[in-house]
LONULUM-789374 format. One record per residue (C-alpha): residue in one letter; z negated, x, y. Coordinates in steps of 0.1 Angstrom, whole numbers, plus 5000, padded with zeros to 4 digits. Layout:
% residues N
aZXY;...
//
This chain:
% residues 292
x485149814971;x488349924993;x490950054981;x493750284998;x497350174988;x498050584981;x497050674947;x498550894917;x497950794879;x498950984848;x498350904814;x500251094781;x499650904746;x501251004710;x501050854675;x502451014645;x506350934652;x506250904695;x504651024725;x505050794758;x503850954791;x503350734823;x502650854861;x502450604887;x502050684926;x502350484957;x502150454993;x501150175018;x503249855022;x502749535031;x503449374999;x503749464963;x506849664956;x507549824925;x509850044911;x510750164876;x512550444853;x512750454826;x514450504791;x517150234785;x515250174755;x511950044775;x513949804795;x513549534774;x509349564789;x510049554824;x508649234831;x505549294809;x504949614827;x505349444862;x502449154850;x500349464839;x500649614871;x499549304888;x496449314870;x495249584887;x497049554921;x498149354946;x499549564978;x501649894977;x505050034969;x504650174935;x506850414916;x506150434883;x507550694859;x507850624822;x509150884798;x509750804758;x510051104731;x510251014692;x508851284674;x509651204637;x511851344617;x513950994613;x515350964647;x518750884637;x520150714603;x523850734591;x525750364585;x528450354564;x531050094570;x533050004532;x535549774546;x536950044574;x536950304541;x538850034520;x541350014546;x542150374552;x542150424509;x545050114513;x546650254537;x546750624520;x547950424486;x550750314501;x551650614516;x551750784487;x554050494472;x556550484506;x556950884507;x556550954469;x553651184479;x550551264456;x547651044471;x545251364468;x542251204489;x539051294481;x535451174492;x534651454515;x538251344535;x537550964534;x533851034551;x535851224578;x538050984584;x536550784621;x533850524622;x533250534580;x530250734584;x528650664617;x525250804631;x522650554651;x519650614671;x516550484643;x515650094651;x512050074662;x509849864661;x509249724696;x505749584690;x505149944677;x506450054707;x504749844734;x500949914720;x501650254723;x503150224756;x500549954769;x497850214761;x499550464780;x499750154810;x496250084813;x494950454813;x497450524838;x496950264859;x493050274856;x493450694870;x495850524896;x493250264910;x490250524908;x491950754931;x492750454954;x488950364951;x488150674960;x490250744991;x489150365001;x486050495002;x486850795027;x488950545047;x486050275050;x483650595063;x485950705087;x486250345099;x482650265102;x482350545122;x484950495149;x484150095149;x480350255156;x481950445182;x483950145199;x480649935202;x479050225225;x482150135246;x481149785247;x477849865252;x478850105286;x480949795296;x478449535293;x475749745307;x478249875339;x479749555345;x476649405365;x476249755386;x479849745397;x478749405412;x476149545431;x477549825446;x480449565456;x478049335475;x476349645487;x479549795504;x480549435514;x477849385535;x477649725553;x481349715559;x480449325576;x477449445595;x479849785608;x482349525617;x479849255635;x477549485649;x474849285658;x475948955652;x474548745623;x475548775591;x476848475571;x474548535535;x476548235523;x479848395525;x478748715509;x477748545486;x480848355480;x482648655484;x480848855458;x481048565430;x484548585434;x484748925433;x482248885401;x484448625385;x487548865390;x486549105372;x484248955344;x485049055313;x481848895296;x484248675274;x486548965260;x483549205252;x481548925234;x484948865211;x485649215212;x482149255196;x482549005172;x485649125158;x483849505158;x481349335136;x483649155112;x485249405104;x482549605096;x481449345071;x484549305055;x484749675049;x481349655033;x482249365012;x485449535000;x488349384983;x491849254993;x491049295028;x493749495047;x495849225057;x492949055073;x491749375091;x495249405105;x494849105122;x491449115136;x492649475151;x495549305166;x493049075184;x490549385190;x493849535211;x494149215233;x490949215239;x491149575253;x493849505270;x492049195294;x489549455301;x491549745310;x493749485334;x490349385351;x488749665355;x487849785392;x485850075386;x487150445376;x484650475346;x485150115329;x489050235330;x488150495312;x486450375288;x488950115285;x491350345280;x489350555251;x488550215237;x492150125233;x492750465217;x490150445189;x491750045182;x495350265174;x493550505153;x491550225136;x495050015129;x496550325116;x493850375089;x494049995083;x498150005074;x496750175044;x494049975029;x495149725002;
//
């Protein structure tokens, strides 16, 4: 199946304590590019989630949008630290020795005193943490490749249809080719006989002269490739996969190919045609540049 390198993914999944919700988009490129935000928390995944990606992809800049939310009640947990609390009950002791001064402190001012009583952010459990998060991964990413599937699908249509349209060119060109050879032998030899009246005409060099003419402006060679690479491409869309480097390439060679006839031509109609060949080869490679 093609795929399109734009897609969108979304996935939201919650157990008791957290919820973990994941979008992924992305556009064409020629290789894989990813990007990542996420909570500092996740970091520690990165590389797993790049390796999960890969699974499922291999072309595209992706963005991918991870967001983390514990929803139990024991988020946070308070630390105490004895040896900072032993030094500040020192430290009051002999203050109350050096200044004479009751030493009147109490519980509730030792916890006040700074870093005795400290709050932290709950330690998770990060196996905990990465099933839940590479559940939320594979739904996301499976949404994410279906939409690519399906806009491969529209792309690989489209395609077909203007790759049908460029073999009707080559069909006109094929078929006019021979005609324009005719009319050119044609004209050759009434402009000879205006010119020589009623001498003899020299078959031989008409003929000479019209299979150089012929050879001038064959383009036999050019529209037998350029049908072949029509055709391959057609197959490779039907085969699907990986195939949009490959596609690239053959319409690259499709162009040239264009090109050799549009420089030979010598009659107003294979020009033309020609010219509206060339045109459906750019709108072709455009529609390639985004298939994976």
């Amino acid at each position: 199946m093609i795929k399109s390198m734009t897609g969108f993914g979304r996935s939201e999944v919650s157990d008791s304590s957290k919820k973990i919700v994941v979008e992924v988009k992305s556009v064409n490129h020629r290789y894989l590019d990813t990007s990542i935000k996420m909570p500092k928390k996740l970091n520690y995944f990165d590389a797993a989630i790049r390796n999960q990606l890969k699974e499922y992809i291999q072309r595209g800049k992706v963005d991918i949008f991870i967001t983390y939310e514990d929803i139990s009640e024991n988020q946070v947990e308070i630390k105490y630290n004895e040896a900072i609390a032993a030094e500040y009950m020192n430290y009051f002791k002999k203050m109350s020795e050096n200044f004479g001064i009751v030493n009147d402190i109490n519980v509730n001012s030792l916890a006040q005193m700074p870093e005795v009583l400290t709050l932290s952010e709950a330690v998770s459990d990060e196996d905990e943490i990465w099933s839940l998060l590479e559940k939320a991964l594979d739904e996301a990413f499976a949404s994410f490749v279906k939409t690519r599937e399906e806009e491969g699908e529209k792309l690989k249509v489209d395609l077909i249809d203007k790759l049908d349209n460029m073999l009707a060119a080559v069909d006109f060109i094929e078929k006019r080719s021979p005609e324009i050879v005719n009319s050119y032998r044609t004209r050759l030899e009434e402009k000879v006989k205006e010119l020589l009246s009623d001498t003899q005409i020299d078959e031989s060099r008409i003929a000479a002269e019209v299979v150089i003419f012929a050879d001038k402006i064959c383009v036999d060679e050019e529209t037998v490739r350029l049908r072949s690479h029509i055709e391959n491409t057609k197959m490779a869309l039907n085969e699907g996969g990986t195939v949009g480097r490959k596609l690239d390439f053959i319409a690259q060679e499709m162009n040239r190919e264009a090109n050799t006839i549009l420089s030979k031509a010598n009659d107003l109609e294979i020009t033309n045609t020609a010219i509206e060949l060339k045109t459906e080869i750019e709108k072709v490679r455009e529609q390639i540049q985004n298939i994976e």
